[in-house]
C-alpha positions as CSV (number, residue, x, y, z in Angstrom):
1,X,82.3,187.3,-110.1
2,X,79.7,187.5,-107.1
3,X,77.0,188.8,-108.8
4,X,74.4,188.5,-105.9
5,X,74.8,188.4,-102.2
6,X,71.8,186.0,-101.7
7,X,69.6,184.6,-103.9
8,X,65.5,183.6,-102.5
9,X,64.0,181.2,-104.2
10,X,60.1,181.0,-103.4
11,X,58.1,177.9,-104.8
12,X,55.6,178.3,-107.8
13,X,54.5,175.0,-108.4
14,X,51.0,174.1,-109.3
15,X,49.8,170.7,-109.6
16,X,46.3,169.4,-110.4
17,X,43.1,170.4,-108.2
18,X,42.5,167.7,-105.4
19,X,46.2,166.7,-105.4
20,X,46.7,165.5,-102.0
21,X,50.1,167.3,-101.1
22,X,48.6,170.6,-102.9
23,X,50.8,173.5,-104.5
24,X,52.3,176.9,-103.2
25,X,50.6,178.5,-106.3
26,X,46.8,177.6,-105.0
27,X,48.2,179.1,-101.9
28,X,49.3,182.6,-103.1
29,X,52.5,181.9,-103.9
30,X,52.4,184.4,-107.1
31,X,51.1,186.9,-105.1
32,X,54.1,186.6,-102.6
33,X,56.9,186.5,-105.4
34,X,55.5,189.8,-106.6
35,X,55.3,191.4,-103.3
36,X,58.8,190.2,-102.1
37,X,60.0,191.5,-105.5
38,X,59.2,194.8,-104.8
39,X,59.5,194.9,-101.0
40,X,63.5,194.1,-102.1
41,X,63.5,196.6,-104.7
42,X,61.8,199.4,-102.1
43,X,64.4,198.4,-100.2
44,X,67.3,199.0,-102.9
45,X,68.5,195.5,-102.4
46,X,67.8,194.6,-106.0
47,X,71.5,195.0,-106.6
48,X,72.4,192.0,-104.4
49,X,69.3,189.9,-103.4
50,X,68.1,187.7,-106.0
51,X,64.5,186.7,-105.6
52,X,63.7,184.2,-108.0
53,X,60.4,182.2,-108.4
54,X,61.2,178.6,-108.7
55,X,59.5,174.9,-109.5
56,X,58.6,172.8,-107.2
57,X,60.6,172.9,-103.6
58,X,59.1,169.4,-102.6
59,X,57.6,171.0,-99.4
60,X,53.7,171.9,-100.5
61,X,52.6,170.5,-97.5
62,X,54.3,173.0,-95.4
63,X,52.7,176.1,-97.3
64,X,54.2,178.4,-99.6
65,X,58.0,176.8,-99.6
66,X,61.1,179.1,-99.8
67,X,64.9,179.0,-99.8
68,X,67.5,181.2,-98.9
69,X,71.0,180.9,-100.2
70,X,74.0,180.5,-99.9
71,X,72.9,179.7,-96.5
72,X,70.3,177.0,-97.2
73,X,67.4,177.8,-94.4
74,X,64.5,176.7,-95.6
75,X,60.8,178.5,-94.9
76,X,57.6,177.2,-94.6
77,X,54.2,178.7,-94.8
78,X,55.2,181.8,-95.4
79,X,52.1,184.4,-95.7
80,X,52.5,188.0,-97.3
81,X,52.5,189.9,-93.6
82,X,56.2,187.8,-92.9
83,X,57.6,188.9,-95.9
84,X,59.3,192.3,-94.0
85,X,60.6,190.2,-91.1
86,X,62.2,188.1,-93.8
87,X,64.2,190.7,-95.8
88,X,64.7,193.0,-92.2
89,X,65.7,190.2,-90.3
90,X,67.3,187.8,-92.4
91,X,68.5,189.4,-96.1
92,X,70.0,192.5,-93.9
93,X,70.8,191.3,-90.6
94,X,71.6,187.6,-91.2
95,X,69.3,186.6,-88.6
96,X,67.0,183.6,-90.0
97,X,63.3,183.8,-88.7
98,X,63.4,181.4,-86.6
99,X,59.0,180.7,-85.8
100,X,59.1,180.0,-90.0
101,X,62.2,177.6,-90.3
102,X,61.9,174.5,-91.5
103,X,63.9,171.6,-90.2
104,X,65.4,168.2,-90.6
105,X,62.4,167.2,-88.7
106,X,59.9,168.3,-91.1
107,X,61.2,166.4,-93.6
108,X,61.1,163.2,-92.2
109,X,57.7,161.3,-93.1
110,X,57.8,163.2,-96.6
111,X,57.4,160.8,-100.2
């Protein structure tokens, strides 16, 4: 059983003050969970978009960190004002946004 067409999974991970890679959650990544939460709802695609909050993404240093599945594009420094190009152009449309992507490349020099 498919129980949900996509799933988002948006980083929540909080490490201690002065950490040099940082954390989503000192970056508002609560604040976006909730927002995309409801934005999906609003949207009545609570049925088949999951959006989860998850641990730790291992990209901090990119911003707040997020995942889309099944098909595996990756976001990075995603702010509350990209959350409608997200679920318009991306969880409806299948059309990643392309200016937050992250790639290969931006994983390269990571520890």
């Amino acid at each position: 059983m498919k129980r949900f067409e996509k799933h988002v999974f948006i980083c929540n991970n909080s490490r201690p003050a002065g950490h040099p890679r940082g954390c989503c959650f000192d970056k508002g990544s609560k604040e976006l969970i909730d927002e995309f939460k409801k934005k999906v709802a609003a949207a009545g695609l609570n049925k088949i978009i999951r959006v989860n909050l998850s641990g730790c993404l291992d990209a901090c240093e990119k911003g707040i960190a997020m995942v889309v599945y099944p098909e595996q594009v990756w976001y990075g420094n995603v702010k509350l004002e990209d959350i409608d190009e997200i679920i318009q152009s991306h969880l409806i449309n299948d059309k990643p946004v392309e200016r937050l992507e992250l790639n290969e490349q931006d994983f390269k020099n990571e520890k």
